[in-house]
N, C-alpha and C positions, 0 to 999 in steps of 0.2 A: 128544852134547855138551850140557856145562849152560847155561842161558840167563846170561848176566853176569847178577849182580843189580844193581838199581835204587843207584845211586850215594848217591840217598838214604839207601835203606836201608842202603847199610854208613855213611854218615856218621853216620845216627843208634846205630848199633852204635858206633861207635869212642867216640864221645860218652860214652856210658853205659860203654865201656870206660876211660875218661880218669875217669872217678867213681870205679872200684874201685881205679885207680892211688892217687887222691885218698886214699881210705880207707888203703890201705895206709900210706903217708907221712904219715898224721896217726896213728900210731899209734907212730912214732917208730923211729930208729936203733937205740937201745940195745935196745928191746924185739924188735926185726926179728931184731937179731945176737944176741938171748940161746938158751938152750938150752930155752926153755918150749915148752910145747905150742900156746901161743899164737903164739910166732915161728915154729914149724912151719906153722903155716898160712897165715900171711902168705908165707912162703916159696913154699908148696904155692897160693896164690893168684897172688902173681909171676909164679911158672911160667906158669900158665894165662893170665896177661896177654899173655906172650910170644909163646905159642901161638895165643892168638886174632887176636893185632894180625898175625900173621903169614899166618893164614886170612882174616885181612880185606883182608888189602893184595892178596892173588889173586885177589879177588874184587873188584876194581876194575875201569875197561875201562882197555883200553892206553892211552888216551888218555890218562888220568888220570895212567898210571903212568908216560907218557912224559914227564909236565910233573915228574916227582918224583925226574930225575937226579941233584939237587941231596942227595938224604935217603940216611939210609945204609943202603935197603932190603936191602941181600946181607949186613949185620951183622945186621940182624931174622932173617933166613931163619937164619942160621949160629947166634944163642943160641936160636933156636927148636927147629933141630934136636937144640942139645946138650939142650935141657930135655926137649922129648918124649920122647927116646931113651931118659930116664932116667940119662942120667950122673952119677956120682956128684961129681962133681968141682968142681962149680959152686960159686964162692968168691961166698959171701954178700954179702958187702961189696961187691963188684963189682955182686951184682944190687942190691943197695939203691943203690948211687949210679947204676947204671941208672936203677931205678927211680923215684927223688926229682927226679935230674935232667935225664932224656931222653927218659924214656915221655911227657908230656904235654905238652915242644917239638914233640917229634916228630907225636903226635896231633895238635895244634892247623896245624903245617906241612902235616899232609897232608888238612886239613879245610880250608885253607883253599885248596889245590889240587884238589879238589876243587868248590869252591863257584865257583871259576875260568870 
């Protein structure tokens, strides 16, 4: 079995994860939802936001994640899985208004249960 890790250390991971959302969202709507090579990546970066916020919240101790009934952890788990999978399906727009408007509620709400 793996040792939980140090609660710190996922806050300071979430943290620095809460920056790349940052970047993301300062880089704008229009250009997120355009068909450049640049909005592919920002995409392709999303994804991986998903993904990680979703390996970090496992890696919480239960305690943690007992105090965070309130967050809508089984919707992280659920667009995590559809992003990892690879599904094609993923409507943009959705993930940028994810993105802009719930990734860094959300990080800052479980940062501060955490610090709890």
């Amino acid at each position: 079995m793996t040792p939980t890790p140090d609660p710190k250390v996922v806050a300071k991971a979430l943290a620095e994860l809460a920056e790349a959302v940052k970047h993301v969202i300062s880089q704008g709507r229009e250009l997120f939802l355009s068909d450049s090579s640049e909005a592919e990546l920002l995409y392709l970066a999303s994804c991986q936001v998903i993904i990680r916020l979703q390996a970090m919240l496992e890696d919480l101790p239960a305690e943690t994640v007992a105090r965070c009934t309130d967050l809508p952890l089984a919707e992280v788990r659920g667009m995590r899985n559809r992003m990892a999978h690879g599904y094609l399906d993923i409507d943009k727009s959705m993930l940028w208004e994810t993105m802009s408007g719930e990734v860094i509620p959300l990080i800052e709400n479980i940062l501060g249960k955490i610090e709890d």
